[in-house]
VOGU-424946 format. One record per residue: residue number from 1; x, y, z of N, C-alpha, C in turn; residue in one letter. Coordinates in Angstrom, 3 decimals. Layout:
{seq=NUM npx=X npy=Y npz=Z capx=X capy=Y capz=Z cpx=X cpy=Y cpz=Z type=A}
...
! end
This chain:
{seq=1 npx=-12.773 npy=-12.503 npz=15.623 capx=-12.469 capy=-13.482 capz=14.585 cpx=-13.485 cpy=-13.453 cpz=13.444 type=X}
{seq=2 npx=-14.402 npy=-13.127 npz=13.649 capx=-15.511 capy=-13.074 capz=12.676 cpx=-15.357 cpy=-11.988 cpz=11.637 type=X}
{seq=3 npx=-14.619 npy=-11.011 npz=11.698 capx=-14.172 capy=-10.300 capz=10.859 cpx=-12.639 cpy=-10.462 cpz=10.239 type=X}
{seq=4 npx=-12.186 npy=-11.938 npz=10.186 capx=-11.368 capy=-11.931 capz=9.783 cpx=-11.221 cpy=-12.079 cpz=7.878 type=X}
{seq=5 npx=-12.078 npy=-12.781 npz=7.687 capx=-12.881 capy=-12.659 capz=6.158 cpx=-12.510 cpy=-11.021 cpz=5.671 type=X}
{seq=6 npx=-13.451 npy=-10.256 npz=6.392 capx=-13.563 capy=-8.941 capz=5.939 cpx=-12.445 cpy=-8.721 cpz=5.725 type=X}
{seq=7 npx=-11.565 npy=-8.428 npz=6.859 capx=-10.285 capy=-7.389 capz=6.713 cpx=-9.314 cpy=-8.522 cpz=5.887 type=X}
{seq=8 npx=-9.296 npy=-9.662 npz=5.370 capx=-8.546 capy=-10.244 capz=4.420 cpx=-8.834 cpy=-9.654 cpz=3.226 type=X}
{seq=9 npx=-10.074 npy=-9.886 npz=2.556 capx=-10.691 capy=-9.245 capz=1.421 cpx=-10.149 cpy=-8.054 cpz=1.412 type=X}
{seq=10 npx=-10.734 npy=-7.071 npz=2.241 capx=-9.744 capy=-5.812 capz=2.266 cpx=-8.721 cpy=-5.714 cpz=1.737 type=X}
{seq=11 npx=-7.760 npy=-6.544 npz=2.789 capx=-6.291 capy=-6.206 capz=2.254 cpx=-5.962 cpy=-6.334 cpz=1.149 type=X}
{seq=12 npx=-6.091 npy=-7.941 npz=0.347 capx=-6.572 capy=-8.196 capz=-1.258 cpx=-6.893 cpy=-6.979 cpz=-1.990 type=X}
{seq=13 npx=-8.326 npy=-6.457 npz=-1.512 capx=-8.659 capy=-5.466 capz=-2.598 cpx=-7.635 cpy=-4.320 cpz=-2.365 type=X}
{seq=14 npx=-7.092 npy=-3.675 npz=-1.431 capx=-6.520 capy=-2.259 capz=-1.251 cpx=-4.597 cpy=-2.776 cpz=-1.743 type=X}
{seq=15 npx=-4.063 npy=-4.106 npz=-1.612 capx=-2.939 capy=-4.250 capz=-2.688 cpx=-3.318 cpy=-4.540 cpz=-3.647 type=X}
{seq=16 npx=-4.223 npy=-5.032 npz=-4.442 capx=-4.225 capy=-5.376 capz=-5.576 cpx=-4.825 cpy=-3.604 cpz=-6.278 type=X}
{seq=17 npx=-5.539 npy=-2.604 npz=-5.766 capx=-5.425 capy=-1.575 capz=-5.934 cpx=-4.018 cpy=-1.074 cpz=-6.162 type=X}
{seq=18 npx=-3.192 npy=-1.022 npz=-5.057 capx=-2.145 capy=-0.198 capz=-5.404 cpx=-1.129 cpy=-0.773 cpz=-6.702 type=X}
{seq=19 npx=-1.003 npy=-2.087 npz=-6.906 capx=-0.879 capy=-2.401 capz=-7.854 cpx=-0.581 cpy=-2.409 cpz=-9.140 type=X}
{seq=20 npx=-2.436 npy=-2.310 npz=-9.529 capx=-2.986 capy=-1.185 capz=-10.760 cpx=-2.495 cpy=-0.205 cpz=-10.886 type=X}
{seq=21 npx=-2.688 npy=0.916 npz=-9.686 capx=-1.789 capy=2.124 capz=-9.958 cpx=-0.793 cpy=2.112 cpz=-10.532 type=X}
{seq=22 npx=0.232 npy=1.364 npz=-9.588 capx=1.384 capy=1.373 capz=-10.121 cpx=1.708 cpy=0.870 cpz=-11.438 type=X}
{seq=23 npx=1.531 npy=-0.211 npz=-11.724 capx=0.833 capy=-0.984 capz=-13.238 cpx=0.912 cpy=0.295 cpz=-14.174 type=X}
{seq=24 npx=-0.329 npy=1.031 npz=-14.196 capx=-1.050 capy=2.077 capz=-14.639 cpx=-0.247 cpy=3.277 cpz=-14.856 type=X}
{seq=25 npx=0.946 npy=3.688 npz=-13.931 capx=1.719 capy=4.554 capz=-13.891 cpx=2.916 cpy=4.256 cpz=-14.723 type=X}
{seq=26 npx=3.213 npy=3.169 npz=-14.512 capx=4.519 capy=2.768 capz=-15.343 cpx=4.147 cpy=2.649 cpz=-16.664 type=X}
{seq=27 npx=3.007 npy=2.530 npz=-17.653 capx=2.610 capy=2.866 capz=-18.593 cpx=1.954 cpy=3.958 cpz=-19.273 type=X}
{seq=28 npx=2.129 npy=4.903 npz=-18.198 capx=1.676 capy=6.528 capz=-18.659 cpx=2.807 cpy=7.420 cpz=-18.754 type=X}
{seq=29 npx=2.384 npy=8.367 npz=-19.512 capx=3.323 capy=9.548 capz=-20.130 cpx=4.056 cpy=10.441 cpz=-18.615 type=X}
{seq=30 npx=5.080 npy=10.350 npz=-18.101 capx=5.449 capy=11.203 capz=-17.261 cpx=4.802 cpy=12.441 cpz=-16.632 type=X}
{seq=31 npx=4.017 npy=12.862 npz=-17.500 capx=3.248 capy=14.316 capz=-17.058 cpx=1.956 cpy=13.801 cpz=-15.891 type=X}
{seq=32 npx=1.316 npy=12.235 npz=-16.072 capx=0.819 capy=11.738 capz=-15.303 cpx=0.958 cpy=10.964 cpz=-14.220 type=X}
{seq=33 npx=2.726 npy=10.504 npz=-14.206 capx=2.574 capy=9.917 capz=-13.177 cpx=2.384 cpy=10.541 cpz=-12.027 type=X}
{seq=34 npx=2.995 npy=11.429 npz=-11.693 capx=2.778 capy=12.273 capz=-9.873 cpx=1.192 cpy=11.689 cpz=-10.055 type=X}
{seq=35 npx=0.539 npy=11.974 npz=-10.254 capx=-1.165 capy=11.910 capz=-9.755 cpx=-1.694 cpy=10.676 cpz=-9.275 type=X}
{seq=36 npx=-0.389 npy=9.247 npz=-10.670 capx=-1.124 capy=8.179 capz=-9.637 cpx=-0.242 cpy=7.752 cpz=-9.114 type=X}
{seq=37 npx=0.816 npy=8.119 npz=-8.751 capx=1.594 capy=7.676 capz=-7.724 cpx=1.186 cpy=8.546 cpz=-6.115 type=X}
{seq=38 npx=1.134 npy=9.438 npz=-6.210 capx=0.147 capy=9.919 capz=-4.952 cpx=-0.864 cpy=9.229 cpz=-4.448 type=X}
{seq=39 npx=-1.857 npy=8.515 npz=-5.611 capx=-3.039 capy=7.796 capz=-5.336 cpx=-2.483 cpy=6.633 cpz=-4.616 type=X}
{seq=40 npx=-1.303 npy=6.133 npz=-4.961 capx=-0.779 capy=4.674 capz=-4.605 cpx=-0.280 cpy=5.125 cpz=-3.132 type=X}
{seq=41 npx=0.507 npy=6.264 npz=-3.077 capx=0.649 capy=6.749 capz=-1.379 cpx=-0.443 cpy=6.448 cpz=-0.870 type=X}
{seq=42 npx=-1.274 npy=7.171 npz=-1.551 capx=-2.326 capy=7.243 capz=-0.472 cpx=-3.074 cpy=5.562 cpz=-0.143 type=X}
{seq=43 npx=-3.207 npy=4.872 npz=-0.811 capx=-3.683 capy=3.236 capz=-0.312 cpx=-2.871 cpy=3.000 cpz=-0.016 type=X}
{seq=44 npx=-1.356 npy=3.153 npz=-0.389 capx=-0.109 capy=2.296 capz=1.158 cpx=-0.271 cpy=2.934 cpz=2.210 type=X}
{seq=45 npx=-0.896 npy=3.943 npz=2.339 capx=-1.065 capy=4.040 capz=4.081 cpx=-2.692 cpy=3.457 cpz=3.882 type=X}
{seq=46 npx=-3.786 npy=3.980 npz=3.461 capx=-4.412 capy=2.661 capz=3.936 cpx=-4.558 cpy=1.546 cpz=4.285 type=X}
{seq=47 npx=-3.603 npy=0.751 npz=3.404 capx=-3.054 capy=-0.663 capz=3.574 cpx=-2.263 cpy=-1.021 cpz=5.441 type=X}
{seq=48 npx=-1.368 npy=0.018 npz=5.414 capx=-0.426 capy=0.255 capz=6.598 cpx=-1.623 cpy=0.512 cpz=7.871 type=X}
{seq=49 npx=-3.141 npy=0.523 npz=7.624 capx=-3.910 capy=1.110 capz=8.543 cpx=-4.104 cpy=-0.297 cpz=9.278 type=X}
{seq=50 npx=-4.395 npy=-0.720 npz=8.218 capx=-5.312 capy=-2.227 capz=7.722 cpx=-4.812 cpy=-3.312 cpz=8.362 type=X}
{seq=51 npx=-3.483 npy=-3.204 npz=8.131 capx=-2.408 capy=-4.398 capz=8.602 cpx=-2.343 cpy=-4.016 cpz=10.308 type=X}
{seq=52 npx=-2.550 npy=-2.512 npz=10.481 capx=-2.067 capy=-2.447 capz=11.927 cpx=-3.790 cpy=-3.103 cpz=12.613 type=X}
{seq=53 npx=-4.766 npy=-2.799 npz=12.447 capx=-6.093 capy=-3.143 capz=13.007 cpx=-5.731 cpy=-4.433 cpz=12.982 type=X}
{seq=54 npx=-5.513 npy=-5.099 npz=11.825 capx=-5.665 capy=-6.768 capz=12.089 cpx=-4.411 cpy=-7.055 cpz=12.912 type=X}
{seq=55 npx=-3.569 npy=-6.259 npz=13.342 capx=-2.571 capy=-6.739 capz=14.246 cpx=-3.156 cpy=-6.380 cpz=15.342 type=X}
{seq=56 npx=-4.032 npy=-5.414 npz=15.770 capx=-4.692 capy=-4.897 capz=17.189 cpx=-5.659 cpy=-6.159 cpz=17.138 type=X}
{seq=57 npx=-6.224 npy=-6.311 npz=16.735 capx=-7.278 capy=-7.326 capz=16.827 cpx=-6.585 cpy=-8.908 cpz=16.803 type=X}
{seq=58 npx=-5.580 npy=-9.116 npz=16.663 capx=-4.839 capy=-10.506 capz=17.219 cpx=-5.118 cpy=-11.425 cpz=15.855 type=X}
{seq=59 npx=-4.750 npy=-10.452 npz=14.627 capx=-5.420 capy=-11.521 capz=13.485 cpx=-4.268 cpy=-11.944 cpz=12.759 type=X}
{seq=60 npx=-2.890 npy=-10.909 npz=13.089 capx=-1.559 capy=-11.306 capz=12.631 cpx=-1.015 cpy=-11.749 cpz=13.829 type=X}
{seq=61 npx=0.289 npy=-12.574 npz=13.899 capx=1.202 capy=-12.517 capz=15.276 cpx=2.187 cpy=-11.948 cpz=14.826 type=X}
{seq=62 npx=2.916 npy=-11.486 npz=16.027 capx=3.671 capy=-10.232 capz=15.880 cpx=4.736 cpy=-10.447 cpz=15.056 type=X}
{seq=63 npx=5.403 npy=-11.843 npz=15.032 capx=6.246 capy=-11.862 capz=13.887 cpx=5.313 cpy=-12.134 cpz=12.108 type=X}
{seq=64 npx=4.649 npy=-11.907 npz=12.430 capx=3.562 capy=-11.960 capz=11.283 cpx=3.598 cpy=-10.417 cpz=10.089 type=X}
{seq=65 npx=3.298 npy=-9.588 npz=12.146 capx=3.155 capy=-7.863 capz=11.492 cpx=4.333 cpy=-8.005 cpz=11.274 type=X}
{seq=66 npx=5.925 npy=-7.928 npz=11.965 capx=6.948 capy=-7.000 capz=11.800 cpx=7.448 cpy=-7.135 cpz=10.651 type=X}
{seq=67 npx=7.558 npy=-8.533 npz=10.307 capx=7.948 capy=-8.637 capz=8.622 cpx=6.780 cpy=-8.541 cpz=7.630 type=X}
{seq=68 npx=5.488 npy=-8.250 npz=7.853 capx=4.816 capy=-7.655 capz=6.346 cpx=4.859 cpy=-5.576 cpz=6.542 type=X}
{seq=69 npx=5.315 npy=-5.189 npz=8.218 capx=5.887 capy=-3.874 capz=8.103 cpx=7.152 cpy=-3.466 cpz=7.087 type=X}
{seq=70 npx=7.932 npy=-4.543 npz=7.567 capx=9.404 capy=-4.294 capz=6.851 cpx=8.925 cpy=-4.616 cpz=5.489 type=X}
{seq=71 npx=8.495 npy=-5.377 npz=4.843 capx=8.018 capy=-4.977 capz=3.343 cpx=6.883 cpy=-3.923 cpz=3.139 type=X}
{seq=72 npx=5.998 npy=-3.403 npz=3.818 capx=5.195 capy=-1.573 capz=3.599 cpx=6.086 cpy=-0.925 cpz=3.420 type=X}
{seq=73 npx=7.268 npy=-1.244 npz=4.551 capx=8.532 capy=0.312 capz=4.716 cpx=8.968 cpy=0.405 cpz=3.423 type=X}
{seq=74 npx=9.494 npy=-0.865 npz=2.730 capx=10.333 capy=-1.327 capz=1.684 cpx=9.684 cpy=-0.346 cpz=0.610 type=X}
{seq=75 npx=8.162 npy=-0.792 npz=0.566 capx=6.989 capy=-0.141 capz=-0.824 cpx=7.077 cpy=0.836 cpz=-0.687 type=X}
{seq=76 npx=7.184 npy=1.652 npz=0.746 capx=7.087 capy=2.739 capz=1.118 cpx=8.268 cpy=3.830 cpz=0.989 type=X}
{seq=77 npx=9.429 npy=3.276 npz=0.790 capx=10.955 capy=3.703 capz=0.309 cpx=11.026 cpy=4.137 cpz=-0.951 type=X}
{seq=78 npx=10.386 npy=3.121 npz=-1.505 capx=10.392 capy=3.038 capz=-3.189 cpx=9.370 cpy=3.966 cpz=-3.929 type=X}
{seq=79 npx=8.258 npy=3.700 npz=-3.313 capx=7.717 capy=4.548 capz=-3.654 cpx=7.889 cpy=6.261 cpz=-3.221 type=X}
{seq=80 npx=8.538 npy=6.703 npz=-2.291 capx=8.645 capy=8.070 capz=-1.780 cpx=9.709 cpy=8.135 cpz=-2.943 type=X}
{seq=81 npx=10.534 npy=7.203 npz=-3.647 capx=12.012 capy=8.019 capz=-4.335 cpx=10.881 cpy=8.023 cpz=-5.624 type=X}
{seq=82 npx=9.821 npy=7.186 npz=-6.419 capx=9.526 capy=7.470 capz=-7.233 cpx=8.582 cpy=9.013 cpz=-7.427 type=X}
{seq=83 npx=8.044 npy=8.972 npz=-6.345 capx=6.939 capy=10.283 capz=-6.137 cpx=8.218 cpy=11.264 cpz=-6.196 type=X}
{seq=84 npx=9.233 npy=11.383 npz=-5.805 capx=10.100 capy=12.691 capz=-5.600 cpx=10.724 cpy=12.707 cpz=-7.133 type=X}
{seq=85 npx=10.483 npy=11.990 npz=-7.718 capx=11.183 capy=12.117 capz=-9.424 cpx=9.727 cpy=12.379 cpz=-10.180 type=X}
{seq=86 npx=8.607 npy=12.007 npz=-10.339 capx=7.686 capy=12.592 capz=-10.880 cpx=6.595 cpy=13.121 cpz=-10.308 type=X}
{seq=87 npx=6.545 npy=13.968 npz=-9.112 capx=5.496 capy=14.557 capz=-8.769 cpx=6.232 cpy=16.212 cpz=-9.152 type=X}
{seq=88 npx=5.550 npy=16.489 npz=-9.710 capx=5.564 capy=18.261 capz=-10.069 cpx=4.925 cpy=19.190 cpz=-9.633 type=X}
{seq=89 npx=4.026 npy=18.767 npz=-8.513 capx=3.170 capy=19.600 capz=-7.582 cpx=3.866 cpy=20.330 cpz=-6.430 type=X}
! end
């Protein structure tokens, strides 16, 4: 319980990160988005790490995790169709 502070802050900082990205992407020239939309993959699975520890550690209840999963999956949908329209790598 004593780290429940921490891994809140966390979560805060690593969505309000992906966010920005996204923010950040939707106002850049196409030739840039793949780069930060990858970046934003990459903190939704951090995020997806984050949420699962504080569910191992008894800091969500399980109907707590399954519906903030079903909205990751959701980010996680959306974002895989946007990465497959502007990533050029």
């Amino acid at each position: 319980r004593s780290q429940r502070a921490v891994l809140g802050r966390r979560l805060q900082e690593i969505g309000l990160g992906i966010l920005d990205l996204l923010l950040t992407a939707r106002k850049s020239p196409a030739s840039a988005r793949g780069a930060l939309l990858v970046q934003a993959d990459i903190e939704l699975d951090r995020l997806r790490y984050t949420v699962r520890l504080c569910h191992t550690l008894a800091l969500f209840t399980d109907k707590q995790y399954r519906y903030l999963s079903g909205l990751l999956a959701e980010v996680g949908r959306l974002l895989g169709t946007w990465l497959a329209r502007y990533n050029t790598t």
